[in-house]
C-alpha positions as CSV (number, residue, x, y, z in Angstrom):
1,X,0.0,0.0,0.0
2,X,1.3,3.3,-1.4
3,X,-1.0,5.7,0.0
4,X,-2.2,6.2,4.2
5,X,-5.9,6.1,4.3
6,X,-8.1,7.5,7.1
7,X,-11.7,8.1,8.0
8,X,-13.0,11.8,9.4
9,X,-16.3,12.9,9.9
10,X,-15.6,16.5,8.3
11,X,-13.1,17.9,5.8
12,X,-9.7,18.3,7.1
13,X,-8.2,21.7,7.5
14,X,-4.7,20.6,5.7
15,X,-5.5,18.3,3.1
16,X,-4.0,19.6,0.0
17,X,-6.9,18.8,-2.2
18,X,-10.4,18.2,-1.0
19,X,-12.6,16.8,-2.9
20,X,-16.6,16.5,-3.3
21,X,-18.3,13.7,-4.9
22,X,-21.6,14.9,-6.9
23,X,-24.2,13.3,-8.7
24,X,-26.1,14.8,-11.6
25,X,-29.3,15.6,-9.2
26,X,-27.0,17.7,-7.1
27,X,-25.2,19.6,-9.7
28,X,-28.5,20.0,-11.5
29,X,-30.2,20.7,-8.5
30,X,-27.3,23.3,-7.3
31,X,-28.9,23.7,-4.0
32,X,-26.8,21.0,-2.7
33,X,-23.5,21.9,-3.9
34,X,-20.5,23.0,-1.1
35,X,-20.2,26.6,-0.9
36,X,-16.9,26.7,-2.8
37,X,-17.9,25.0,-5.7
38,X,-20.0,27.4,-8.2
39,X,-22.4,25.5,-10.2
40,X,-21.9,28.0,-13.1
41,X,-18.1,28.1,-13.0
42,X,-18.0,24.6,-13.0
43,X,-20.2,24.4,-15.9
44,X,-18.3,27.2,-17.9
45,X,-15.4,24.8,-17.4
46,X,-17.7,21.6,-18.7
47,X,-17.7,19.8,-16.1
48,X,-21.7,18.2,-15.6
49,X,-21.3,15.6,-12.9
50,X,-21.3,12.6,-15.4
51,X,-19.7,9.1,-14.0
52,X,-15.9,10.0,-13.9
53,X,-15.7,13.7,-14.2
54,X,-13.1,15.3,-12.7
55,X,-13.0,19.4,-12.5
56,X,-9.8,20.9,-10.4
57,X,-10.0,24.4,-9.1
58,X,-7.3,25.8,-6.9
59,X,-9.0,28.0,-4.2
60,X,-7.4,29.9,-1.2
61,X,-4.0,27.9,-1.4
62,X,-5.1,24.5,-2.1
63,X,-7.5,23.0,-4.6
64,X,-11.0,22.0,-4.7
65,X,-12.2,18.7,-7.0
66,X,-15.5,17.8,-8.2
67,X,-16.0,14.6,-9.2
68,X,-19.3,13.5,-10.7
69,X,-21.0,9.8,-9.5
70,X,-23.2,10.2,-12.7
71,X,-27.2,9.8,-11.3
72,X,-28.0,8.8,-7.9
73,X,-30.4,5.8,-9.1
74,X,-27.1,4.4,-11.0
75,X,-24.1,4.4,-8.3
76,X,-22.1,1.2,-8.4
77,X,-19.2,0.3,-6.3
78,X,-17.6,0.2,-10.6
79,X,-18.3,4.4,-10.2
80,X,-17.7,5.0,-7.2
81,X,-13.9,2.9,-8.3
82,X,-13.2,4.4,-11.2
83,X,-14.2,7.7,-10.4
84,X,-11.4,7.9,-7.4
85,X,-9.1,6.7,-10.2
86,X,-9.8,9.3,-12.5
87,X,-9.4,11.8,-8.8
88,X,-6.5,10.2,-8.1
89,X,-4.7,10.7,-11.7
90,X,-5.9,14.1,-11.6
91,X,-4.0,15.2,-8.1
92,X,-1.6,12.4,-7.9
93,X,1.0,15.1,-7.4
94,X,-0.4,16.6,-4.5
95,X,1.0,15.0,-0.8
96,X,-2.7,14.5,0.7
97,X,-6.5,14.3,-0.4
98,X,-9.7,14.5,1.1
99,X,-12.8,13.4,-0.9
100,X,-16.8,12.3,0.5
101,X,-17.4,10.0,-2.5
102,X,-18.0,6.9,-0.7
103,X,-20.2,8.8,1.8
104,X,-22.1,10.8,-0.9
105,X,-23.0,7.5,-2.7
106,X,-24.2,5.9,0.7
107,X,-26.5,8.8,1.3
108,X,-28.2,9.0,-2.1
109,X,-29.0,5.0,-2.2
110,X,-26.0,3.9,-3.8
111,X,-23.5,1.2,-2.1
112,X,-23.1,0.7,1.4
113,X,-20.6,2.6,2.7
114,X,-18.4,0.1,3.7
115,X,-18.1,-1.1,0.2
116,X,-18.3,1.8,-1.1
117,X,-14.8,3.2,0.7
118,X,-13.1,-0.4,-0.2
119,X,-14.1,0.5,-4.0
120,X,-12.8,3.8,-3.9
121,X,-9.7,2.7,-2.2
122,X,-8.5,0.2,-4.8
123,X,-9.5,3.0,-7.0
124,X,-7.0,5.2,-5.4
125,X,-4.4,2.7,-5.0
126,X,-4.7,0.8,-9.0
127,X,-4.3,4.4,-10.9
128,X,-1.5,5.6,-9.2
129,X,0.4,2.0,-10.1
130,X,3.7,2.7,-12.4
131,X,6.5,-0.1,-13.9
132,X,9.5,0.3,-15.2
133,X,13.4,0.0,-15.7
134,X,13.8,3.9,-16.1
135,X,17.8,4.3,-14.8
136,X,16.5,7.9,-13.8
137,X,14.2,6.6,-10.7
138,X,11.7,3.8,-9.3
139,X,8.5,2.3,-10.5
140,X,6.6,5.0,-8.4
141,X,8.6,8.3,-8.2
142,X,6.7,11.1,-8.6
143,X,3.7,9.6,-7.4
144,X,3.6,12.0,-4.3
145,X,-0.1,11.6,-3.1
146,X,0.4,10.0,-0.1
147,X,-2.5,10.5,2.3
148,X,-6.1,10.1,1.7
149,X,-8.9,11.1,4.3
150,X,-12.3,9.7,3.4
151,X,-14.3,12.1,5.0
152,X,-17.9,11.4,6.7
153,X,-17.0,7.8,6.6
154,X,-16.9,7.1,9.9
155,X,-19.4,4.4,11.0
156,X,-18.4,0.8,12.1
157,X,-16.1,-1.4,9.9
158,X,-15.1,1.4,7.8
159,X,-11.7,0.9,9.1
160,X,-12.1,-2.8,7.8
161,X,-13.6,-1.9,4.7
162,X,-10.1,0.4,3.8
163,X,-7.8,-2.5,4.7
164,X,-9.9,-5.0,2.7
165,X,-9.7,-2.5,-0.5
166,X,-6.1,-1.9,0.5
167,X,-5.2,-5.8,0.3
168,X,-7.5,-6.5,-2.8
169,X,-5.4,-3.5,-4.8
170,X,-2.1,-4.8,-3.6
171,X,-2.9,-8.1,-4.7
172,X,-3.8,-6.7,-8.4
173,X,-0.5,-5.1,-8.1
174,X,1.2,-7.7,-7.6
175,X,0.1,-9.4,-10.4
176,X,0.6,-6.4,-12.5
177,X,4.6,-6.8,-11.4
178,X,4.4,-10.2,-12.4
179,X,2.7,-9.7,-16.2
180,X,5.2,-6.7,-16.9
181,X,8.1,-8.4,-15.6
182,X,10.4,-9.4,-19.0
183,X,10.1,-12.9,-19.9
184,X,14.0,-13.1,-19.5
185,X,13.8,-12.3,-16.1
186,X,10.5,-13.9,-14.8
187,X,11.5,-17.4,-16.4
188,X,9.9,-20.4,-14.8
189,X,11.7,-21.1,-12.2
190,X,11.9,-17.5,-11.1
191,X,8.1,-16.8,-10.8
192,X,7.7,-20.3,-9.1
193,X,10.4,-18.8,-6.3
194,X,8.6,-15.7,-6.4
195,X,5.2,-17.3,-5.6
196,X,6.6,-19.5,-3.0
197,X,8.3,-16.2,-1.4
198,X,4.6,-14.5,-1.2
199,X,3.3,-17.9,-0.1
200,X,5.3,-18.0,3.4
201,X,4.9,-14.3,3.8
202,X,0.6,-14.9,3.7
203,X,1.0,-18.6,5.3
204,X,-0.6,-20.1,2.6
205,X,0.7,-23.5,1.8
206,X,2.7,-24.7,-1.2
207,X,3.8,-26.8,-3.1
208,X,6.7,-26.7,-6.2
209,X,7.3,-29.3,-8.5
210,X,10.7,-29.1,-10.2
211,X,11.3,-31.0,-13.9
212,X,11.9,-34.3,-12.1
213,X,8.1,-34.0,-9.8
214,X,6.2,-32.8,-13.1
215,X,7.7,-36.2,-15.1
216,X,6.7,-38.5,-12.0
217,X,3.6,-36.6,-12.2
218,X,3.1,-37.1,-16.2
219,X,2.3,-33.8,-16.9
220,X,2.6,-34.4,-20.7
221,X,1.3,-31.2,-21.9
222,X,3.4,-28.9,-19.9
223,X,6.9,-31.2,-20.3
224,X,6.0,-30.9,-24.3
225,X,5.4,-27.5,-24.1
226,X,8.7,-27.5,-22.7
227,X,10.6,-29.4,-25.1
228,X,12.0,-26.2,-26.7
229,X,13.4,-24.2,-23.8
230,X,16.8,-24.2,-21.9
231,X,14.3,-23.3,-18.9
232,X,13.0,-26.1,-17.1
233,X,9.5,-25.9,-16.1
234,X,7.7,-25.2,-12.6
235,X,3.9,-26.4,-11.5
236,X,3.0,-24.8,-8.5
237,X,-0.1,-25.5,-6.1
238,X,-1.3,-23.0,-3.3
239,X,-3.7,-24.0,-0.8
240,X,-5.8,-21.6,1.3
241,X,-8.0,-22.8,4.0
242,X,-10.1,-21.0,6.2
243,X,-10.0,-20.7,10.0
244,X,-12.8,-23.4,10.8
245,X,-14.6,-25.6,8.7
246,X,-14.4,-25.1,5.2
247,X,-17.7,-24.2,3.1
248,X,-17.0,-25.9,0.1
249,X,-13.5,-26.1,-2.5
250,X,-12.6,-24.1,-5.2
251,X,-9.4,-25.0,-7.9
252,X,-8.4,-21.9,-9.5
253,X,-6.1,-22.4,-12.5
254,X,-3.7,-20.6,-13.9
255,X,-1.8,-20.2,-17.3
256,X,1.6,-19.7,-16.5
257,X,3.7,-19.1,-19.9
258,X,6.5,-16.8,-19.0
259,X,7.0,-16.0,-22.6
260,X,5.5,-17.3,-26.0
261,X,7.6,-17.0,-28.7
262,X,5.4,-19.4,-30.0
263,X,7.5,-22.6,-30.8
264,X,8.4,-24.1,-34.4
265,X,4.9,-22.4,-35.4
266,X,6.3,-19.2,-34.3
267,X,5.0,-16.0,-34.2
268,X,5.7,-12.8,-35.9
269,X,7.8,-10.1,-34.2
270,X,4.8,-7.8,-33.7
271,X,3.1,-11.0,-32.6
272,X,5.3,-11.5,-29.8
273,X,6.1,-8.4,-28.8
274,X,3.6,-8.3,-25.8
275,X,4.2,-12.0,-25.0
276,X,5.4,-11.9,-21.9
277,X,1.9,-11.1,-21.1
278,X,1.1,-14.8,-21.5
279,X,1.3,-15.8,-17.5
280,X,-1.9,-13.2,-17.1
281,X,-3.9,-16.3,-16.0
282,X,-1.1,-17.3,-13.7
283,X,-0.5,-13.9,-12.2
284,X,-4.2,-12.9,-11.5
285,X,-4.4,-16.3,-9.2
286,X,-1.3,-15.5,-7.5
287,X,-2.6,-12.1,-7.0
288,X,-5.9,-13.5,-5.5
289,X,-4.3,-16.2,-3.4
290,X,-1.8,-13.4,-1.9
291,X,-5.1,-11.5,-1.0
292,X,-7.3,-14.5,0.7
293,X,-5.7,-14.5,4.3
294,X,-6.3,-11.3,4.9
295,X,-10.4,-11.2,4.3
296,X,-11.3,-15.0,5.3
297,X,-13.4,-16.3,2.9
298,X,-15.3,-19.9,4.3
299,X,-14.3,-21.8,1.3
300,X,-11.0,-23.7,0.7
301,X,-9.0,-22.9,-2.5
302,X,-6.4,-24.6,-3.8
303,X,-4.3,-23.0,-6.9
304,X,-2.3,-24.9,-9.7
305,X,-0.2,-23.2,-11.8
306,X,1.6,-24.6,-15.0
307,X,4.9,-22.8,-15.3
308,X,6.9,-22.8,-18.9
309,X,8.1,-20.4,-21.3
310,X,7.1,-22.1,-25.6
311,X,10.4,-21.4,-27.1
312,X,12.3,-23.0,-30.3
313,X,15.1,-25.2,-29.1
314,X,16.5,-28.4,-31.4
315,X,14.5,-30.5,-29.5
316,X,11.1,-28.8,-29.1
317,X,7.9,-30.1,-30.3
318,X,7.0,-30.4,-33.5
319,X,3.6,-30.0,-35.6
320,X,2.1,-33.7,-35.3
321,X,3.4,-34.9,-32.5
322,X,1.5,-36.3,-29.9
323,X,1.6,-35.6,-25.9
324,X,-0.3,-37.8,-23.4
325,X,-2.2,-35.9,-20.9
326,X,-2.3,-36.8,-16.6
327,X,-5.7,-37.8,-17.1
328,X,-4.5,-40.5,-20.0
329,X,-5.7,-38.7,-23.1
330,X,-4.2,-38.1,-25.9
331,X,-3.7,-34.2,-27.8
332,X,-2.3,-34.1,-31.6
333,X,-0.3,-30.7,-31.8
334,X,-0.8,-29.0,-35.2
335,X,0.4,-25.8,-34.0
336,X,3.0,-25.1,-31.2
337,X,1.6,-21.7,-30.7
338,X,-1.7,-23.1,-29.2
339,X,-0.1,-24.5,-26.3
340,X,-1.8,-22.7,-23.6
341,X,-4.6,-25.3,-24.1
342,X,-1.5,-28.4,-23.3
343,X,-0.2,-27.2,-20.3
344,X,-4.1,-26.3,-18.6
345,X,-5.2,-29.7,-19.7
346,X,-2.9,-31.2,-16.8
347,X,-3.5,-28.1,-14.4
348,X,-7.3,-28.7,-15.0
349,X,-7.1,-32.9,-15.1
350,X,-4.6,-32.4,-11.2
351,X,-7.5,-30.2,-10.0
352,X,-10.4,-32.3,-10.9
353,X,-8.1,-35.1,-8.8
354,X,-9.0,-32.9,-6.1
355,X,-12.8,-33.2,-6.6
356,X,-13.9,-29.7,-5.8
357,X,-17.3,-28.2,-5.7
358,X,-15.9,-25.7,-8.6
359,X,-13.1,-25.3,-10.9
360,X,-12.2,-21.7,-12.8
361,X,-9.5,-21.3,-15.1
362,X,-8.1,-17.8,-16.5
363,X,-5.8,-17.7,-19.3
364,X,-5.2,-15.6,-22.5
365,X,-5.7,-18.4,-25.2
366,X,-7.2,-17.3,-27.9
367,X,-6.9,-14.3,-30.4
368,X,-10.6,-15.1,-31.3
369,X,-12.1,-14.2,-28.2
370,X,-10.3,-10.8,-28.7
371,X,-12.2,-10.7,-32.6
372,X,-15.5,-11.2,-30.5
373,X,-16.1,-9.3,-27.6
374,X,-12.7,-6.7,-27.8
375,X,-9.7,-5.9,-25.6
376,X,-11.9,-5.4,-22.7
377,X,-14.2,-8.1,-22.2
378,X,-13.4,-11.8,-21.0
379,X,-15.1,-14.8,-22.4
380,X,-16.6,-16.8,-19.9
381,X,-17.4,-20.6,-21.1
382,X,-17.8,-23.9,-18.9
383,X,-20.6,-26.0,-17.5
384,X,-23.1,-25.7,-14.3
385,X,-25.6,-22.9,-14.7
386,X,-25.5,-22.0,-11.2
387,X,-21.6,-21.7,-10.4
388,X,-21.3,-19.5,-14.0
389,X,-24.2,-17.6,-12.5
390,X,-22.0,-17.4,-9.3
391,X,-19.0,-15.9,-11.9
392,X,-20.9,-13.4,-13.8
393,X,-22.3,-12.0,-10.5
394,X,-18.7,-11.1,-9.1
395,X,-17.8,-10.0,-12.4
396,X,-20.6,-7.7,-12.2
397,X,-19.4,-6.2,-8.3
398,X,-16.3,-5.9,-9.5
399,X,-16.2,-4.1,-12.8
400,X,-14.0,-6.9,-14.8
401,X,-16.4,-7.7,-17.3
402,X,-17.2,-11.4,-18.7
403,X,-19.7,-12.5,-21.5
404,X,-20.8,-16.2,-21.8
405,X,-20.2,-17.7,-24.7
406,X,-21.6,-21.3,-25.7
407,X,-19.8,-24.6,-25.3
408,X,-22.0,-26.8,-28.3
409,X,-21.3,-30.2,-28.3
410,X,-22.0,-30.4,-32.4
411,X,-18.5,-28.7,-32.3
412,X,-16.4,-31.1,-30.7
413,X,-16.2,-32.6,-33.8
414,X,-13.9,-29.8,-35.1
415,X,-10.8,-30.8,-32.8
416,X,-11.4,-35.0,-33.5
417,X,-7.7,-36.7,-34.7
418,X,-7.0,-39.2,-36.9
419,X,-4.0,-40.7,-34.7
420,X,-5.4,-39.2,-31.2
421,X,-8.1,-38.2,-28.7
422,X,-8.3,-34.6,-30.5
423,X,-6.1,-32.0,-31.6
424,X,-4.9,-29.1,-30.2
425,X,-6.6,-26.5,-32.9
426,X,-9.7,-26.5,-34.7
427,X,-10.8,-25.0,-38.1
428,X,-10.4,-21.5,-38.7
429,X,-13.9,-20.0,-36.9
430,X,-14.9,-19.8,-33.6
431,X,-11.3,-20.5,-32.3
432,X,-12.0,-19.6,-28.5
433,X,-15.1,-22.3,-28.6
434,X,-12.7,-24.7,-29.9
435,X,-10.5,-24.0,-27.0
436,X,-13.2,-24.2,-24.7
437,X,-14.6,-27.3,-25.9
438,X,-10.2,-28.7,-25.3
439,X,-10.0,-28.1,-21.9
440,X,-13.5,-29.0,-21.0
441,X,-12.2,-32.7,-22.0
442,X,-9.7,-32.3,-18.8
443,X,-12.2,-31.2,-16.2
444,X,-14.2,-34.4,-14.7
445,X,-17.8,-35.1,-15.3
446,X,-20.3,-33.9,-12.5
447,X,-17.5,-31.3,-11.5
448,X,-18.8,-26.9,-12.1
449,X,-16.4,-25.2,-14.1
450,X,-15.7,-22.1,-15.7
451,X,-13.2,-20.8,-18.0
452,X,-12.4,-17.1,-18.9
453,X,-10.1,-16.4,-22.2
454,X,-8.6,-13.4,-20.7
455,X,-6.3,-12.0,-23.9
456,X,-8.0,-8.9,-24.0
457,X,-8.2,-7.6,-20.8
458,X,-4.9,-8.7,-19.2
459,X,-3.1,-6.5,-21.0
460,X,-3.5,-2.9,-22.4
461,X,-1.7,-0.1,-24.3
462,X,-3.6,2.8,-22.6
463,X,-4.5,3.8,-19.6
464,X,-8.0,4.1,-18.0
465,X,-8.9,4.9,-15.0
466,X,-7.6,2.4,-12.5
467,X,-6.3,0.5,-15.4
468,X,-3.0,1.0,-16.2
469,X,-1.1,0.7,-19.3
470,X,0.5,-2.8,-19.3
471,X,-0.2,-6.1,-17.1
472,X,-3.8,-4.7,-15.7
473,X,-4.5,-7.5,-13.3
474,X,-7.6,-8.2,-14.4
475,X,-9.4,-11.3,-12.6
476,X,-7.4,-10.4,-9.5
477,X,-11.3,-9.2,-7.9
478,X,-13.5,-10.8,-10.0
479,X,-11.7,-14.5,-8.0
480,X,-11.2,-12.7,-4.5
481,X,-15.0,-11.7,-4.7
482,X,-15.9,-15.3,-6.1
483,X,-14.1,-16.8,-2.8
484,X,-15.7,-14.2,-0.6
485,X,-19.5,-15.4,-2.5
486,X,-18.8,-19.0,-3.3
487,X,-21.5,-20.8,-2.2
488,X,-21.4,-24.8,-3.3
């Protein structure tokens, strides 16, 4: 955590910036606006209290800040986050803030407060993130905002609420580090350490198979993956269990691929410019796992992460051979570049092993998913009405969006082999279904599961409001809120 929150019931008197949250009734209305912010001036400077908007004024000294929640009837905990992002871009210069917006949204029927101050903490906390190698300072300086007073916020369990907004943003963070960490530096064996490291420090427990474990374990897809690298591989599990008697188990899986270069079917140089990207799936579990023992969720969760980078070394895999899965079957590989889909098929067949109540995988798989629903949107396939119901409703508390997309049996057909149980690719349309349709052969019968093909939204080239450009973290909240919610 980068920045010192506090509660107050009233506006500090040394707070550098203060800020008001306003809705479009209030601005409209005028009768309800502070003293020292003019309805007209703020409108000659277009500012109309819309979802987002962010006016700065200075005023005696310091500044003022209005920042618009868009209608009353339409506050989410999503406004109420990225509207603190877009404050906290605006003043991130400034040593200390103080802003109502949590407290405004409570009054006018929006969030409760509670989740409202958690929202606008991670808020806070995700736009001011920065990463890079610059020689001329750290990933951060220059960020200077380092105190922020949520003001009227003082009823019970708001002190709670910051800490659990506080841990959920440093666990997106954390993943963020991960996904823009340089495939040459995060190789396998180096993010497995790195997980392990984070794993003692939260008390989770874990577990790290080195080359020699993942052969006795015959994880087929992940050691053929493998073939091409001078790296050997990792598979890492994480367990979380709960204080008491655990409410049900959830697997979450993870695509670990520290870099795709895309073996013998290898990829352009644009095409792999962005590929160290490919652990996205990976990093958003370990960011959720690192987040669990600090808000207690009833269920258990267990983690399994495939670790590898798909490189192009004399021995790699080529285009038609075959790799034998831990749950026995068989996979044809036609293309070395869809090899997410190998190493989750033994992540996916070790946590069925496990018999949870629900499995959910993240990875960025497919390029097609991207074609259908764009670089913001995850696709969201799997089986068990109920548990995806269970995943589109965090995705909806949290703001990291998901849209279902269909899982037909008539398509299966599309991956059959001649010489094996299926093949690793399909024909040229509805790529991500294929993919889908892969891993669901991995997952055992009568077990809930859901995948998300997260290529889009792990990773972006602009920033907007808490995103950041880069690794963005995303699934990071959507899992933590899925933990918090599971029900089996």
């Amino acid at each position: 955590m980068n920045v010192q929150f506090s509660a107050a019931r009233r506006m500090p008197a040394r707070a550098e910036v203060i800020a008001h949250g306003l809705t479009l009734e209030d601005f409209e209305g005028g009768e309800d606006l502070p003293t020292e912010l003019g309805r007209d001036d703020l409108g000659r400077l277009g500012f109309e209290g819309k979802a987002g908007q962010v006016q700065v004024v200075p005023c005696g000294g310091r500044l003022l800040a209005a920042v618009g929640l868009g209608s009353a009837t339409e506050i989410s905990t999503n406004v109420l986050r990225r509207s603190a992002a877009n404050l906290a871009r605006a003043v991130r210069k400034r040593r200390s803030v103080a802003l109502d917006l949590a407290s405004v949204a409570a009054r006018n029927g929006g969030p409760a407060e509670a989740d409202g101050v958690a929202a606008v903490v991670e808020g806070v906390e995700l736009a001011l993130y920065r990463f890079d190698y610059r020689s001329s300072g750290g990933a951060r300086q220059g960020d200077r905002l380092g105190r922020a007073t949520m003001v009227g916020s003082t009823a019970a369990g708001i002190r709670a609420a910051m800490e659990r907004g506080s841990a959920v943003a440093d666990g997106v963070i954390l993943a963020r580090d991960l996904v823009n960490e340089p495939g040459g530096s995060l190789t396998a064996p180096k993010f497995a350490n790195r997980v392990r490291r984070m794993a003692r420090d939260r008390g989770l427990a874990v577990k790290v198979l080195d080359e020699a474990a993942i052969r006795r374990a015959r994880l087929g897809g992940l050691l053929g993956v493998n073939r091409g690298s001078t790296q050997p591989p990792r598979f890492v599990e994480l367990t979380y269990s709960p204080p008491g008697r655990a409410k049900g188990t959830l697997a979450f899986v993870g695509k670990g691929l520290t870099f795709d270069a895309g073996g013998l079917s290898i990829k352009t140089g644009q095409g792999m410019m962005d590929m160290k990207m490919d652990m996205g799936g990976a990093a958003a579990v370990v960011g959720a796992m690192s987040v669990l023992p600090a808000i207690d969720p009833a269920c258990r969760v267990r983690a399994y992460l495939p670790m590898t980078d798909n490189m192009l070394g004399g021995d790699a895999t080529r285009p038609g051979d075959v790799l034998t899965i831990r749950n026995g079957k068989t996979i044809e590989v036609l293309n070395t570049d869809a090899e997410g889909r190998l190493v989750l098929a033994d992540a996916l067949s070790l946590a069925s092993e496990g018999k949870p109540d629900g499995v959910i995988d993240l990875a960025t798989l497919t390029g097609a998913c991207m074609v259908a629903l764009g670089p913001r949107i995850a696709g969201l396939m799997g089986r068990g009405d109920g548990f995806l119901k269970q995943v589109e409703a965090a995705s909806s508390r949290t703001g990291e969006r998901v849209w279902r997309l269909p899982l037909p049996d008539d398509y299966r057909h599309m991956v059959d082999s001649p010489v094996a149980d299926m093949k690793n690719i399909g024909g040229p349309h509805g790529g991500a279904i294929t993919a889908g349709l892969i891993l669901g052969e991995f997952v055992a019968e009568g077990i809930d599961w859901a995948h998300l093909d997260i290529a889009g939204p792990a990773f972006t080239d602009s920033d907007d409001a808490e995103v950041v450009r880069g690794g963005t973290g995303f699934g990071v909240r959507l899992l933590v809120d899925l933990a918090s919610s599971f029900t089996a």
